[in-house]
N, C-alpha and C positions, 0 to 999 in steps of 0.2 A: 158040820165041816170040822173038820181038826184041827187045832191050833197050831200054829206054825212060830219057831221062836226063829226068829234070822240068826243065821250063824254067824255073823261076822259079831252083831250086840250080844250074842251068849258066851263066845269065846271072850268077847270084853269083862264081862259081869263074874263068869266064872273065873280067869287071870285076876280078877279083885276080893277075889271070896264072899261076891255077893251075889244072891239068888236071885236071878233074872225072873223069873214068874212071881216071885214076890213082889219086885220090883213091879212092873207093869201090871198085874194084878190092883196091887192097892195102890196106886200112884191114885195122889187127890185129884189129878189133872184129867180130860179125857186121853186117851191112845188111842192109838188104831195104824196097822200095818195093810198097807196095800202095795201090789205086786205091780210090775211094771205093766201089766194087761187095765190097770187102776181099779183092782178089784180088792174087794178086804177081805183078807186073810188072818185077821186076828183084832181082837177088838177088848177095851177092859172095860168093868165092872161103871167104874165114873162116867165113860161117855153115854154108855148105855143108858146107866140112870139119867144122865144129862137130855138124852133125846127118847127116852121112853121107849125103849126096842128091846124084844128080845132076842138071845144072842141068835139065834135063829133065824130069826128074818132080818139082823145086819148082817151078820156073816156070808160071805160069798158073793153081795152086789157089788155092783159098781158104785166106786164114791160119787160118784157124779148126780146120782140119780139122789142124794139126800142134800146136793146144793140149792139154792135158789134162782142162784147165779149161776148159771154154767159157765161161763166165761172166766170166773175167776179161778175153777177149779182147774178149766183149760190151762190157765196161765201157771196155775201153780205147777199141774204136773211137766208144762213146756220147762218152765226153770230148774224142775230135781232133775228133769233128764240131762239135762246140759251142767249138772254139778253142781247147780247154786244153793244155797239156803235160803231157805226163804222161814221169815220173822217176823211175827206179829199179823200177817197179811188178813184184815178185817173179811169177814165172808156171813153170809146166815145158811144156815141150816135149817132143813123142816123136820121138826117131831113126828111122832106115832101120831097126837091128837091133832096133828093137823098146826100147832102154832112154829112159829119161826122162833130161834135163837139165834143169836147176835152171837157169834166168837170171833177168836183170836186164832189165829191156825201157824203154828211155827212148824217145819216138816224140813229131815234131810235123805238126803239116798245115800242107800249101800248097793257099791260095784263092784263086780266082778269079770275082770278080764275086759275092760270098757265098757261092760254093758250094766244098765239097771237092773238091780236085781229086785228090790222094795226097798220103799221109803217105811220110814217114823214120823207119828205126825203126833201133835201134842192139840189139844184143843181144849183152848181156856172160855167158859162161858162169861161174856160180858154182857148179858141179857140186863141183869141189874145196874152195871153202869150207863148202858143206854136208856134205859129209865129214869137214872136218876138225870141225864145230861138233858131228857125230853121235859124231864119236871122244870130243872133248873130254867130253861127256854119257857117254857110256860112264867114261871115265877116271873123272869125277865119281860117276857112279855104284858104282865099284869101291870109290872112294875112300872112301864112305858107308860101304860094306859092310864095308871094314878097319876105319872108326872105330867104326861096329855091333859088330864084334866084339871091340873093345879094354875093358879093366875098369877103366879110367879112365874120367872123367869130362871127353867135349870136346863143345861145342855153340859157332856162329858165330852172326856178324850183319853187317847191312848195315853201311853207312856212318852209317846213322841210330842203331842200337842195336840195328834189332829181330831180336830173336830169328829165323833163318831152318832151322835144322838144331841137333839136339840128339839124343847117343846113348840108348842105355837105360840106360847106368853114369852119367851126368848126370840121368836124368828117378829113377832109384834113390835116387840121393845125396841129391837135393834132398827125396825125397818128394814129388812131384807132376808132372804133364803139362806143361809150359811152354806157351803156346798161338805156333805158329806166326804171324809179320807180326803178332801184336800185343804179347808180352811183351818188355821191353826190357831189357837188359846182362844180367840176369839170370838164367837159374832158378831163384833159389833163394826161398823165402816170402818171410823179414826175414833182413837181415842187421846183425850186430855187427861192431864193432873188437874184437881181443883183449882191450882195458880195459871192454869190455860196455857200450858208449852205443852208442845204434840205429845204423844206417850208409843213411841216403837210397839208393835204387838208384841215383840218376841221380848218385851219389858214389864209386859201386862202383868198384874198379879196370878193370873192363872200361871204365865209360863213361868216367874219365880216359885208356884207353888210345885210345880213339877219339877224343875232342877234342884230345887232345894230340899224335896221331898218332907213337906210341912206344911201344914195351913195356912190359911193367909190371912188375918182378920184385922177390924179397922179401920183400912183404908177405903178410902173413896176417889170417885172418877167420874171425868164428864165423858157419856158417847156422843159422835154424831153422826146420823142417820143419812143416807145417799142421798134424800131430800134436803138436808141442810139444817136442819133441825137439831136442838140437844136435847140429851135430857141428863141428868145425876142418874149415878145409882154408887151401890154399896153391892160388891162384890163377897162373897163365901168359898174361895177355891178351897179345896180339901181334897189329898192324896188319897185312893184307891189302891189296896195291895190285897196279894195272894195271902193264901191261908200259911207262906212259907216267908211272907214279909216283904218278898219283892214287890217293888212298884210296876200294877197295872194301868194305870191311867188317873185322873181326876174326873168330880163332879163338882160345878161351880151352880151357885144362884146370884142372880141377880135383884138388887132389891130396889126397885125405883125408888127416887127420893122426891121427884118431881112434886108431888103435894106436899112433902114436907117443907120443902125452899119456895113454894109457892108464897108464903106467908111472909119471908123473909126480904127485909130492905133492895132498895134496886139497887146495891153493891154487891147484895151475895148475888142479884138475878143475873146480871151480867158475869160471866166466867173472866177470866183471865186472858184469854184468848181472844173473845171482842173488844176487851181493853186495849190489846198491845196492837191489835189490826190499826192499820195506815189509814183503813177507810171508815166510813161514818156508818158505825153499826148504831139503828135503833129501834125498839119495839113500841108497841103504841096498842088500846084497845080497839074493838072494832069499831067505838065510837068516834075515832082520830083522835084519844087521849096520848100522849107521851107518857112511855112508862120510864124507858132507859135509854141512855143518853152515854154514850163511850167516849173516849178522848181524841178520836177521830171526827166526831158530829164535830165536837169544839173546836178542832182547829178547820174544817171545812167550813164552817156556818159561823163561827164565832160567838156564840152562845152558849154559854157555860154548861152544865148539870143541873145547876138549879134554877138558873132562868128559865132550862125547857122542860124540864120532867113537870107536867102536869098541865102544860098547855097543849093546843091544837096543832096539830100535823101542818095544817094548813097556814101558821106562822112561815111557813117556809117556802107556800108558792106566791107565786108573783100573780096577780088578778088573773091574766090571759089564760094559767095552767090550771086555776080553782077546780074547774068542772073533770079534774084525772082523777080527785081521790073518792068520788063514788065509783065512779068505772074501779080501780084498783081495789077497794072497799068491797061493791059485788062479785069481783072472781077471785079473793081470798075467802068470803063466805061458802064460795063452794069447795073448797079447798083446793084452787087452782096455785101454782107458783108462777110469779110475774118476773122475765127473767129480760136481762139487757134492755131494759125500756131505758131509753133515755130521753130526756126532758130539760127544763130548765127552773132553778132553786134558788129564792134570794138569801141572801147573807145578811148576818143583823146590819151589819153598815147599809145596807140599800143595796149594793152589785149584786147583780143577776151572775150565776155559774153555772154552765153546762155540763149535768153530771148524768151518768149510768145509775140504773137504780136496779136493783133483787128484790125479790118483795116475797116471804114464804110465810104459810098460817103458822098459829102458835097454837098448838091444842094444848087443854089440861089434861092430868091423869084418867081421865076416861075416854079423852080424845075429843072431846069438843072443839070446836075453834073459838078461841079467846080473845086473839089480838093477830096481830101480824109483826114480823122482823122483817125490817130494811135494811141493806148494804146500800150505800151512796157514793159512789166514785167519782173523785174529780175528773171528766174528759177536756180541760180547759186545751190542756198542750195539744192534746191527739184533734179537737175541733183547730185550735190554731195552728197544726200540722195542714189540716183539711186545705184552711183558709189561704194558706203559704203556695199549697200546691195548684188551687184554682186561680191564686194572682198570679203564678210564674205561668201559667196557662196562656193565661191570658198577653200575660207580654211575651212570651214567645209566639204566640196566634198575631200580635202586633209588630213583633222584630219580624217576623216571617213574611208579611203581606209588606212591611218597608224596604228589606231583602228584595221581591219578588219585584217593587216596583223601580230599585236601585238598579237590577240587574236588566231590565227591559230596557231602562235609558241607559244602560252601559253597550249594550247589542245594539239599538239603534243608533250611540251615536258612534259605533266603531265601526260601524256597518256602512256610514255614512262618509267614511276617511279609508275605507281599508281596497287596499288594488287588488287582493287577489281574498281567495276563500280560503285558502292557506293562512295567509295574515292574519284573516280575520279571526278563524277561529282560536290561532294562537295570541291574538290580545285576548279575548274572551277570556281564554282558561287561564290567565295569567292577573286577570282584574278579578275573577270570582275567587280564584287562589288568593290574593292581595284579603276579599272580605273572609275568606273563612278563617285567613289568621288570627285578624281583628274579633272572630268568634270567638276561637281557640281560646283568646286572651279574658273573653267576657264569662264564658263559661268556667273558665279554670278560676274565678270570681264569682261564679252565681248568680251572674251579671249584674253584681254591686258597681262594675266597671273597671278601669284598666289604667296604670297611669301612663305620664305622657313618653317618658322616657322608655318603658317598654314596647311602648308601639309603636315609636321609630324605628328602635333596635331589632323589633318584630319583622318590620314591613324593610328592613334596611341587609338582614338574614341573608337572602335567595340572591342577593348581588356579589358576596364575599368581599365588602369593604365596610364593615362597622366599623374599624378602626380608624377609618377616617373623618368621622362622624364626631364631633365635641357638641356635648350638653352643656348646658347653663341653665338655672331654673329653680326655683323652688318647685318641691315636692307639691302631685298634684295629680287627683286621682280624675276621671275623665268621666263624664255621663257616658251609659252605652252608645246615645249618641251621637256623641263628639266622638266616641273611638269609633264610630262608622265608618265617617263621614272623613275625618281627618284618619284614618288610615287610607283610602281612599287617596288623599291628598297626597300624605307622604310616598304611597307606591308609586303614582305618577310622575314625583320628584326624582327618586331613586331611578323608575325607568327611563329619564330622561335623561339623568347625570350619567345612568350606565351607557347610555347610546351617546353622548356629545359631549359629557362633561368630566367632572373628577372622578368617577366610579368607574369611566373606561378607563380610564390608565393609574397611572402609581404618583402624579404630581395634581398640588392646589389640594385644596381643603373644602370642609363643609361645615358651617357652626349652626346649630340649633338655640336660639334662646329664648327666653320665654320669662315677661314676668306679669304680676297682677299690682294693677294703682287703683286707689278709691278716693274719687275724689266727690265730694259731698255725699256719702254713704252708698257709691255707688262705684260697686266693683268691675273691673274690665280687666280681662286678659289681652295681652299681647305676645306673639308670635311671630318669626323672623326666621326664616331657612334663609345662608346666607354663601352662597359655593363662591369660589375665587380662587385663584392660580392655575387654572383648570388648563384645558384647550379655550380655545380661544373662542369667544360666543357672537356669531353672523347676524343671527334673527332665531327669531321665534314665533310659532306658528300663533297666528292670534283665532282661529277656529280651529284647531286642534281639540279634540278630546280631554288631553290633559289642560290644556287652556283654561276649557270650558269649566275642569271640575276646582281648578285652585283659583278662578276669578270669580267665579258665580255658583259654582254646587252648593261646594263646602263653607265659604260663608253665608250663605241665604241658610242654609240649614243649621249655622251656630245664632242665628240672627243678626249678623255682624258682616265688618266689610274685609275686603282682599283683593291682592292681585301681584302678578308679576313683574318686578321691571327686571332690565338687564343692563348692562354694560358690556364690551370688549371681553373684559375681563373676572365679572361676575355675571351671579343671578342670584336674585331676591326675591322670596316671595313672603309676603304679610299680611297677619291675620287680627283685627280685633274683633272683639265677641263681650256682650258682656258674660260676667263670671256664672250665673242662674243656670247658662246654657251648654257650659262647658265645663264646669269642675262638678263631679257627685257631693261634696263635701257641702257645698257653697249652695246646692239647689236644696240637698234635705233638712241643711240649717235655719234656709229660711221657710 
């Protein structure tokens, strides 16, 4: 077939006084021209040698038919028709002997009149860099497999941090999987400084070696593992760069120190970390020997460092608990973790404390199990929480069934006086209203109790005349129940005064007083409601309801005597009790 030079690159070459078949001829590069049908029309000396053809049996095919990929060739002629350049675009090609070459295909179109008329296509043989990048991948590969089989601990990372490669003597060490492109400088859970404050990962020395771009030697570090467990080691980060000096990544090793500090006193065993911890860190052999002893065992146990390190575990139970440290002793042998067990632990003084306990093995540098570490938390509060909230249980389970039997004789006995069921029900909700105030008051106390002067003022409220009401009294807090029993009292007073007496209208007074005498070590309260200037007072009902509860409820319930008299012109009513039954103060002191 005849060579064909496109017009539009001859009239280029020839306008520059250079010789277009020269040019294409000897270009070091492959060429080749094909027409917009994708057939080649011209072809040079380099591609040829490149794919072993003579110009005869390339010339006039279809390119397509020397792809591998026909898809790519697809694409590429889709893109010259539509204008574009297309650069670098990777493709393989098959030779005369049947092998494949790896190029680089850059190609543009010359138009005419909007149509394709042929492209230029340039084709650089990358056969040799694909071998060398399959070597390199091999090399790397090997390189894995040496690190795979080393009993050190090396894992790399990009330029960014993240984790990319990590052996099984690094994913051992650390006790856990690192996760590939997302853990960073890391494998290890937490890490400490030798002095035992946390160490941030993004502080590690890996990640100073890659920000700073420099190695990191020297230093050392405690990890610890998800288990709980530490150990030392002695870190090697070292920066990773291109052949043009940028930073690719690092490679770090890890060097356990774990046998080396083995040998070392129980101040280095102990890190700094079980130091500063609140709770009673300590390890012991599987024998129940005490090895280390923190400043949390001493303030919990009161037993110095050197009184415990070398004695028995078992200094610290109490007889009844002796038979836990085989139990706890055979499932740390199998290397079980003994987690929230809680128990009870005596203290050098003799008191027993109820503490939570961790209990995790201690292997050596080959992994044996050695000993055990315990955490020992004080749950002193959190049990006497417990204890708090089963006694208020319990007197509320006792207010409630006193309640339940208050308010049966309150319906009976108003059931017993009332003319209609209208009436009735409105004393009912008026006396239960009366105790739940008296609640209101115990509660908003915790039912420590209520003094006496607010549970007048309390029960004195729903009538709108406290202001007629004068106190007198020393200060005087009330059992919850006195503030029952005598709220109670005082609402029957109140809803009498308001129906007969000073509380229905605006004249006469009410004085409240109250004091406590001891006489031969024996204290008594006195009480006096004392109304006068009032309406004027006929009688009073002596089986009445309210009667019933200010002569006889509420003193039989303070232990103590009461009643009402009257006059014309007042009403009285009086309370003694001794003080045990009526003031909180005066019962918890003694």
């Amino acid at each position: 077939m005849e060579k064909v030079s496109p017009p539009g690159l001859a009239n280029d070459f020839a306008s520059s006084a250079i010789n277009y078949e020269d040019f294409f001829e000897n270009a070091a590069v492959g060429l080749h021209i094909v027409n917009a049908d994708g057939r080649i029309v011209d072809v040079n000396t380099a591609e040829l040698r490149m794919l072993g053809y003579e110009r005869a049996e390339y010339m006039g095919q279809e390119i397509a038919a020397f792809y591998e990929d026909k898809t790519v060739i697809q694409d590429v002629m889709n893109r010259l028709a539509h204008g574009e350049k297309v650069h670098r675009c990777p493709a393989r090609l098959r030779a005369r002997d049947g092998s494949v070459k790896h190029v680089e295909v850059s190609s543009i179109g010359h138009f005419k009149d909007g149509r394709l008329i042929h492209t230029l296509c340039f084709t650089v043989d990358v056969t040799p860099l694909k071998a060398a990048e399959q070597v390199i991948g091999q090399q790397e590969q090997r390189f894995h497999q040496v690190l795979d089989a080393l009993p050190v601990a090396v894992y790399t990372t990009d330029a960014d941090g993240k984790i990319t490669y990590y052996n099984q003597a690094a994913a051992a060490l650390a006790g856990r999987e690192p996760k590939i492109g997302q853990d960073k400088w890391c494998v290890t859970f937490r890490l400490f400084t030798p002095d035992g404050e946390e160490l941030p990962h993004d502080q590690c020395p890996m990640a100073i070696a890659l920000k700073e771009n420099r190695p990191i030697r020297g230093v050392e570090a405690i990890g610890q593992r998800p288990d709980g467990s530490f150990f030392p080691f002695m870190p090697f980060p070292t920066p990773l760069r291109n052949d043009r000096g940028e930073l690719t990544g690092a490679v770090n090793m890890l060097l356990d120190l774990t046998d080396r500090k083995r040998g070392e006193d129980a101040a280095q065993h102990l890190s700094a970390v079980v130091e500063s911890s609140f709770d009673a860190i300590i390890s012991k052999t599987l024998e129940g020997f005490i090895r280390t002893w923190n400043k949390g065992a001493e303030r919990l146990f009161g037993y110095t460092a050197k009184e415990a390190i070398g004695q028995h575990i078992t200094m610290l139970f109490p007889p009844e608990h002796v038979d836990e440290e085989p139990m706890i002793i055979e499932r740390i042998r199998r290397g079980e973790r003994v987690e929230s067990f809680e128990t009870v632990r005596r203290r050098k003084d003799g008191t027993d404390i109820p503490v939570s306990l961790t209990i995790s093995p201690v292997r050596d540098g080959i992994g044996r199990i050695v000993g055990a570490s315990k955490i020992a938390r004080d749950i002193t509060a959190a049990k006497e929480s417990e204890e708090r909230i089963r006694m208020l249980m319990r007197e509320v389970n006792h207010r409630v069934k006193n309640q339940y039997a208050v308010i049966l004789s309150m319906i009976r006995e108003t059931n017993k006086r009332s003319e209609s069921p209208d009436i009735f029900e409105k004393r009912v909700r008026e006396r239960i209203m009366a105790l739940s105030r008296s609640h209101d008051l115990l509660v908003s106390a915790d039912w420590k109790g209520a003094t006496l002067a607010d549970l007048v003022l309390d029960q004195a409220k729903p009538f709108g005349r406290e202001d007629a009401i004068s106190l007198r009294g020393p200060p005087i807090v009330l059992t919850p129940n006195a503030v029952q029993y005598l709220g109670i009292a005082f609402h029957e007073l109140c809803t009498n005064s308001a129906k007969y007496g000073v509380l229905s209208g605006h004249r006469g007074s009410i004085a409240l007083t109250w004091d406590v005498t001891n006489q031969d070590g024996a204290h008594t309260f006195h009480l006096e409601w004392t109304e006068k200037d009032g309406p004027e007072v006929k009688t009073i009902a002596h089986d009445g309801f309210g009667t019933v509860v200010l002569n006889r409820v509420a003193p039989e319930a303070l232990n103590g005597i009461g009643g009402v008299t009257y006059d014309p012109d007042r009403v009285v009513w009086s309370l003694r009790a001794p003080m045990a039954f009526v003031a909180a103060a005066q019962r918890d002191a003694s």
